[in-house]
N, C-alpha and C positions, 0 to 999 in steps of 0.2 A: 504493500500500500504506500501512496505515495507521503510524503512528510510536505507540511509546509510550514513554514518560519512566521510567526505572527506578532508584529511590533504595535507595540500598546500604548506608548509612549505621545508617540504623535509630534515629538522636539526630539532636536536631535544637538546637544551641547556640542558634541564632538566637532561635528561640521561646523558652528561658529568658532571654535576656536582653528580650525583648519581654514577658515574662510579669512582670521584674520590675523593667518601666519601669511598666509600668500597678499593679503596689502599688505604689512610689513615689506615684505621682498622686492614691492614693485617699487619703480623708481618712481612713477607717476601716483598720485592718489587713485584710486578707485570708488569707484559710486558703489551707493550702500547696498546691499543683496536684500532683490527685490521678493518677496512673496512667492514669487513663481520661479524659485530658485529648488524647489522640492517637488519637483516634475515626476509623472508617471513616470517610470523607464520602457514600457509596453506602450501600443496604439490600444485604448480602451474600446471595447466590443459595445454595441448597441443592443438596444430587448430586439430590434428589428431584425436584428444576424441571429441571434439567438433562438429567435421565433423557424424563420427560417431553415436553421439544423434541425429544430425538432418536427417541423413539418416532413424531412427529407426523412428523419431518424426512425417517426414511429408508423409508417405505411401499413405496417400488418398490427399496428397494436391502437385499440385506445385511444385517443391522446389524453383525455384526462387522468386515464390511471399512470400514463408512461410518465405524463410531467409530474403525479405522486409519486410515482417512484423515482422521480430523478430528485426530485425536492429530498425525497426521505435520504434515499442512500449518502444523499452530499452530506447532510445534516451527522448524520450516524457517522460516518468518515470523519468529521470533525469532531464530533463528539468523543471518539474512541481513544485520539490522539491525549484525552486530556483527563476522561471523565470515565478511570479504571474499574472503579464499580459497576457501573451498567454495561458495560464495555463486553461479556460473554453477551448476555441478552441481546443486545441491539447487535452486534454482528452475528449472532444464528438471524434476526429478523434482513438483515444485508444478504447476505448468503443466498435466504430464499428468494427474494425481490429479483436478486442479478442473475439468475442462477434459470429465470423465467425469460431471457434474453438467450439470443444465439450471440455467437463471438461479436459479429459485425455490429448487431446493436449495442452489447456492451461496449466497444469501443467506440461507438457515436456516444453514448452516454458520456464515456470520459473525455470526449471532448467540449461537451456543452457542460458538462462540469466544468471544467477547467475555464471557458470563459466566462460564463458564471462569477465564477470566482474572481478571475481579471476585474469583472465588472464591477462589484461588490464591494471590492477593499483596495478599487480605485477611487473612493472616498476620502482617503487618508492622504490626499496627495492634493498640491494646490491648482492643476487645473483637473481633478475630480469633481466631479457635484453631487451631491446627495440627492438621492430621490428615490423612492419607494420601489424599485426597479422588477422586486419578483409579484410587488401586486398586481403594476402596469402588466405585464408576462401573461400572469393568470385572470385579468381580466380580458384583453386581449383574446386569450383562448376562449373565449364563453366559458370559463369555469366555475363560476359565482352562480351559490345557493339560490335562486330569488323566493323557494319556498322558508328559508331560514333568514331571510331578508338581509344578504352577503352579497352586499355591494361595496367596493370600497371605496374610500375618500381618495379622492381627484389630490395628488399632493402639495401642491397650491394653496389648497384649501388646507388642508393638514399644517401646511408650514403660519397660515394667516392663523388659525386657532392655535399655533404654538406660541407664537409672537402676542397675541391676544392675554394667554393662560400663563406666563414665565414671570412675567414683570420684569423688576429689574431682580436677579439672582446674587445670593453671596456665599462666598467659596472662603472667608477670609476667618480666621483662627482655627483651619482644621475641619469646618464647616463643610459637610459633603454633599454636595444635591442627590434626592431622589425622586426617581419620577416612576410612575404608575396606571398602567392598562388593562383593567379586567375583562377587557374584549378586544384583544389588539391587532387579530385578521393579520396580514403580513408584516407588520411594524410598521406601517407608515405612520403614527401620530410619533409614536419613538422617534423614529429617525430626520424625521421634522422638529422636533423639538432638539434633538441633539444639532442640527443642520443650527439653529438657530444660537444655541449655545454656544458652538463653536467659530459662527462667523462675524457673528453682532458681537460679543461679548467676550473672546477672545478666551475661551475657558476647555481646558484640556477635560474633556469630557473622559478619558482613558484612566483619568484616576482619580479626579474628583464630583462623580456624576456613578451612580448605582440605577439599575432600570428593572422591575418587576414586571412582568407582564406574563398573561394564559388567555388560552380562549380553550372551546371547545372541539373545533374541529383540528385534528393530527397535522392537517396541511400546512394551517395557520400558526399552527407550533413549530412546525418545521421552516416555513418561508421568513419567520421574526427571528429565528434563530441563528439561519445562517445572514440575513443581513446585519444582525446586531454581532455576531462572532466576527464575519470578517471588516464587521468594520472598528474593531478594538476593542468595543462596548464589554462593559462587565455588568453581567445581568442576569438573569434567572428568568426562566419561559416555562411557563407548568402548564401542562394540558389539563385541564379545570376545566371543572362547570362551575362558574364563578357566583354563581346561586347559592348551590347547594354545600360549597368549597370543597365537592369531591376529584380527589385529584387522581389523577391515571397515571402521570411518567414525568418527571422533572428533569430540566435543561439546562445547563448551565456553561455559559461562553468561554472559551479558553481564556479573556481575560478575566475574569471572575478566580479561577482554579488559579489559574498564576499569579492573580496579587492576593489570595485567600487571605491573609494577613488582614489587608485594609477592608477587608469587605465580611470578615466573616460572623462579624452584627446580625448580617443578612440571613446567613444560610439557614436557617429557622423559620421564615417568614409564612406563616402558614395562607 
């Protein structure tokens, strides 16, 4: 299984202090490093390339089960890497999902996984943009309940209700935001509120920002999960009936597991 490296941080000291060993050296002054000095290093993929693979990918399957099962198995992949408790469970539930594919599918899978993932935790980079990317995807697909009234928020709209709902935020003596969704469908209100924390108000959400959020359908568990994981987020996703607070299967982001320390107030959060 493949490994991926996941930076939580979102600053990078190092590179300022490398950035102003090389003015030192120049003869000339040099102008200040601009913003857009923490560049993707990749061409970032669109839901519209994306859409497209899996139109090509799932010809003899589904498509809404194929995009549940691509949504699950990315989820569970990430998951496993971090979260060694569940980690038998959820790869026998891998195993069989992929195992319902012939070769060729499974490696179309791994490729829309893969830019998926480009896509997602090209967030973290200054000309990424945030935006609700696996809702857009799955709505796109006609995938939304309209008997369970599973339509999601246009993220526009999401980003104005964040901006609306934050005020002004304070992080100062130690002070940790948290923020909370008992119906949270793909993360878009999450990641609009994060979008807004991070751009207006210049707040390292990777380590001073905690996010809770469940809904009840698996899907929605799994699309808030991998957008909140790769994009640094330390959070917790419970598959809940947020009524009844019966829970079925807890999620938790690789940054959450790796700063355990600062966050583990949380882990209890019924």
């Amino acid at each position: 299984m493949e490994r991926f490296v996941f930076d939580f941080v979102l600053d990078h000291p190092e590179l300022t202090a490398i950035r102003k060993l090389e003015q030192d050296t120049q003869c000339e002054p040099t102008t200040k490093p601009k913003k857009t000095d923490n560049l993707c290093p990749y061409p970032i993929p669109t839901v519209k390339e994306i859409i497209k693979l899996i139109d090509s990918a799932c010809t003899m399957h589904d498509k809404d089960r194929f995009i549940s099962d691509l949504f699950c198995c990315m989820a569970v992949s990430i998951s496993n890497l971090v979260d060694l408790y569940n980690k038998p469970e959820r790869e026998e539930q891998y195993l069989q999902i992929i195992n319902h594919y012939n070769k060729k599918e499974q490696q179309a899978m791994s490729e829309i996984c893969g830019k998926l993932f480009m896509l997602l935790s090209s967030v973290v980079y200054d000309n990424g943009a945030f935006n609700d990317y696996l809702g857009e995807l799955f709505m796109t697909c006609f995938m939304g309940n309209k008997h369970m009234g599973q339509f999601f928020t246009p993220y526009q709209v999401s980003k104005l209700c964040a901006k609306l709902s934050i005020g002004t935020p304070n992080t100062t003596d130690g002070k940790m935001l948290t923020i909370n969704d008992p119906c949270c469908g793909s993360g878009g209100m999450m990641i609009a509120a994060l979008d807004v924390l991070k751009n207006d108000f210049d707040i390292n959400y990777a380590m001073d920002c905690f996010v809770e959020c469940s809904d009840i359908d698996l899907r929605c568990v799994h699309m808030a999960y991998l957008q909140l994981s790769l994009a640094g987020v330390p959070a917790i996703i419970k598959h809940q009936d947020s009524l009844s607070r019966k829970t079925y299967s807890v999620w938790r982001t690789p940054a959450f597991v790796m700063q355990y320390p600062r966050f583990r107030k949380f882990a209890n959060i019924n």
